[in-house]
N, C-alpha and C positions, 0 to 999 in steps of 0.2 A: 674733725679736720685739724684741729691742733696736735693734737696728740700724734697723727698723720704727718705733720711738716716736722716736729719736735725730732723725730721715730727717723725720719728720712735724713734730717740733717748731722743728728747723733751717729748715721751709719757712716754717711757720706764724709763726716770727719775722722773715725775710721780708718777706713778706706785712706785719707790722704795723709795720714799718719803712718801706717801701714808701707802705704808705696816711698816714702821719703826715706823711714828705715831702711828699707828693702834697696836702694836705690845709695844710700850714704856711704857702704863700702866697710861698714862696720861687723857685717857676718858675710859670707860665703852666703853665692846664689842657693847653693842645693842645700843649704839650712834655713832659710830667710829669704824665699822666692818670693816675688812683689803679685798682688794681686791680681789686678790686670793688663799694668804695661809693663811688657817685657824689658830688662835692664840690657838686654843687645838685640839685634835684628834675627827674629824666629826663637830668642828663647824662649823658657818656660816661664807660665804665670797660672797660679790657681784657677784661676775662671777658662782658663784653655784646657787647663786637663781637664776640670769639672766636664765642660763641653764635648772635647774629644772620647771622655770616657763616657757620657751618654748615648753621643752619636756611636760610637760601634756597640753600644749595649752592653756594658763590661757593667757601667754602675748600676743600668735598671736591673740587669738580672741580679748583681747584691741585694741590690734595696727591697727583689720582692723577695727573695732569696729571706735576707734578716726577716722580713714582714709576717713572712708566713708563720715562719719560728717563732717570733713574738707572739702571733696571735692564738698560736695554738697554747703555748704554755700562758699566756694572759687568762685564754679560757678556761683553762684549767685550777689557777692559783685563785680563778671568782669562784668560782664554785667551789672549790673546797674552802676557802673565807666565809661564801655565805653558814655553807654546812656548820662549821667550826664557829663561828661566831653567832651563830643560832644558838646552840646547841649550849655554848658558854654562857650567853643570857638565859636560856631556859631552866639551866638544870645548875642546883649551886654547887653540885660535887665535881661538874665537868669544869666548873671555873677555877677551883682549887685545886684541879690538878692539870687540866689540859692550857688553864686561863694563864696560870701561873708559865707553864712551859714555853706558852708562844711568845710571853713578853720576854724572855733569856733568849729563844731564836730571832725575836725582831732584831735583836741587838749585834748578832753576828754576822759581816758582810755578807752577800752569797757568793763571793769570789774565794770565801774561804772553806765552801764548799766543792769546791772544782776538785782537787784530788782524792774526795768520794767519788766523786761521780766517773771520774775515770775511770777508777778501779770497779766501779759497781756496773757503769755504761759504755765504758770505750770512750776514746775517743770517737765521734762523731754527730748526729741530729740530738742523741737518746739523752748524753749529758748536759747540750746544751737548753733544751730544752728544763731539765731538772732544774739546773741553776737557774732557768727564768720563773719558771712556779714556785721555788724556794725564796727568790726574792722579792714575788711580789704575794704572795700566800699570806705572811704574817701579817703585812702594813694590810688589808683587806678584812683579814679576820678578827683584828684591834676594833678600825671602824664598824665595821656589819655587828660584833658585840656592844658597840658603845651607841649604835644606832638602837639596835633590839630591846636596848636595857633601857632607852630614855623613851620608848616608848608609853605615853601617859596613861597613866593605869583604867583612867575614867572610858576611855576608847576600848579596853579590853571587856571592861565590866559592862559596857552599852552590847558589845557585840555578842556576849554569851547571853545577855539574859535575850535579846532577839536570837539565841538558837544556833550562834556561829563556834564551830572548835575545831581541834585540829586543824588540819591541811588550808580550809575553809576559812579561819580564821587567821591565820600566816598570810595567806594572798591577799583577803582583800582587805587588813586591818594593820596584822604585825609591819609585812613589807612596805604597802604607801606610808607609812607614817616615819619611816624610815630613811626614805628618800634623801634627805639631805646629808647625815651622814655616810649614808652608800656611795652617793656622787661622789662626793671626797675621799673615799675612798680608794673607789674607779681614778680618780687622777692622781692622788699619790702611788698606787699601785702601778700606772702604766707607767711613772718614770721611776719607780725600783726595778720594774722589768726593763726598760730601755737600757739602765745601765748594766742589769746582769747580763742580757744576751750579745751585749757588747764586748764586757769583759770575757764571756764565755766562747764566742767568737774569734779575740785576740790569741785566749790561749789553745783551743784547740778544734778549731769549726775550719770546715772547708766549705771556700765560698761563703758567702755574706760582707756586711760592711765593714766588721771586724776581720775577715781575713784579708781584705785590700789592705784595713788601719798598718797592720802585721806585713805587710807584703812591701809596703810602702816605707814602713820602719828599719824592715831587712836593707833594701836597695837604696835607704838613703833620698829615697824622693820625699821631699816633703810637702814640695808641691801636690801629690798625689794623698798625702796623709789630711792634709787641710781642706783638701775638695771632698775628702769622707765626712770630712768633719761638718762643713758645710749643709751636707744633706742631711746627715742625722738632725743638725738645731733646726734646718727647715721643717723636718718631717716632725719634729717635736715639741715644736712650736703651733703649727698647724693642729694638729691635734688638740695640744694642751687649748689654743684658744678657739677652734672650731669645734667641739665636739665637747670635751668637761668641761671648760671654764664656762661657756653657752648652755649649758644642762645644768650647771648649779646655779648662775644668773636666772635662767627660767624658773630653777624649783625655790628657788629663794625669794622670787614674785608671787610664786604660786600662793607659795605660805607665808607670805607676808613679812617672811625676813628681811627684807629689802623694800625698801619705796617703789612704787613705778611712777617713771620719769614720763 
C-alpha cells in the first residue's frame, strides 16, 4: 500500500511538472505538448492523442502489430539460447569456440546489425524480425550456459546411477535445476528484444510502434511520439512485473532463495 501511494504520487508530480513546462512558454506547443490540459481551447495534449489513436485503432493495430513480431523472434532467440547454451555447458570444445564467439556478439548492439539485414532480408517483417533474435539470442545463451554449468554435480551423479541420460536426464534434472537462471534470463532477453524490434521498426518496418515513433518524428508531432512512447513503458512494465519479475519471485521461494513473507 505504500509503495502504491509513493508510485502514485511520484507520477502525479510528474505529471505537474510536465504541465507547468509545457504551459511556461519556454518551448513551442508541437515540441513540448503538455500532457493532459491543453495550453488553448481543442489543442493537443498526449493523453488525447493516446485516446484518439486508440479509439479509431491506429495504436491497437501497432501494438499487436510490434507484439506479434516480438513474439515470434523472442521465440525464436529462446530456443536457439537454450540449444547454444546447452550445448556450451556440455561440451568444452563448443565453449572455446562458440562460448568465446557469443560473448564478442553479446557486446555488439543489434541496431548495428540492421544493414545486414537489409541487404541479406529487404526491407520488411524478414529483417526485423532478425534484429530481434540477434538481440535477444546472446543475453539468453550467456544465462541458459551459466544456468547449465551451475548445475550441482551431486544431482547429476543421483540421476545416472537411478538410470537417467540423455534427453531424460536434461528435462527432468539438467532444466529444473536451472530455473533460476533461465528466469533471468527470459527478462533480460525480452528487453534486449523490446529495444531491437523498436529500433528495427524506426529504421525500416511498416506499421508497428516504431513506424508511428518514425511517422510522428517526420511530421513534427510530438505529441504522437510520447503517446508511443507511453504504451511501450506500459506494455514493459506489465510484463517485466506481471509475468518475469512474478516467476523469479516464485522460483526464488521455491528454492529457497528468498524468505517467504
Amino acid at each position: 500500500m505504500v509503495t502504491a501511494i509513493r508510485r502514485t504520487v511520484f507520477v502525479a508530480a510528474i505529471i505537474a511538472i510536465w504541465e507547468i513546462i509545457s504551459k511556461s512558454g519556454f518551448f513551442p506547443t508541437f515540441l513540448f505538448p503538455p500532457l493532459i490540459l491543453p495550453n488553448d481551447p481543442g489543442g493537443v495534449t498526449v493523453v488525447g492523442t493516446l485516446i484518439n489513436g486508440i479509439a479509431d485503432g491506429r495504436m491497437l493495430t501497432a501494438t499487436g502489430l510490434t507484439l506479434g513480431r516480438l513474439l515470434i523472434g523472442f521465440a525464436i532467440a529462446i530456443s536457439l539460447g537454450l540449444l547454444f547454451g546447452y550445448l556450451i555447458a556440455r561440451y568444452k570444445w563448443v565453449d572455446d569456440t562458440l562460448g568465446f564467439l557469443v560473448t564478442a556478439l553479446q557486446s555488439i548492439p543489434s541496431i548495428v546489425w540492421f544493414p545486414l539485414a537489409i541487404v541479406w532480408f529487404g526491407l520488411g517483417n524478414a529483417s526485423i524480425l532478425f534484429i530481434v533474435t540477434i538481440g535477444a539470442t546472446w543475453t539468453m545463451t550467456v544465462s541458459a550456459s551459466t544456468g547449465f554449468k551451475n548445475v550441482p554435480s551431486l544431482y547429476l551423479n543421483v540421476a545416472r546411477t537411478l538410470g537417467s541420460s540423455g534427453t531424460h536426464l536434461v528435462r527432468t534434472v539438467v532444466l529444473p535445476a536451472s530455473v533460476p537462471h533461465l528466469i533471468s534470463g527470459l527478462r533480460m532477453a525480452w528487453a534486449f528484444a523490446w529495444r531491437a524490434i523498436m529500433a528495427g521498426e524506426l529504421l525500416g518496418g511498416s506499421g508497428g510502434l516504431g513506424y508511428l515513433l518514425n511517422m510522428g518524428r517526420s511530421l513534427q508531432q510530438m505529441d504522437l511520439v510520447l503517446s508511443v512512447m507511453i504504451i511501450i513503458g506500459i506494455i514493459g512494465t506489465l510484463m517485466d512485473n506481471l509475468v518475469f519479475l512474478r516467476a523469479e519471485r516464485s522460483v526464488q521461494k521455491k528454492w529457497g532463495l528468498k524468505p517467504s513473507l
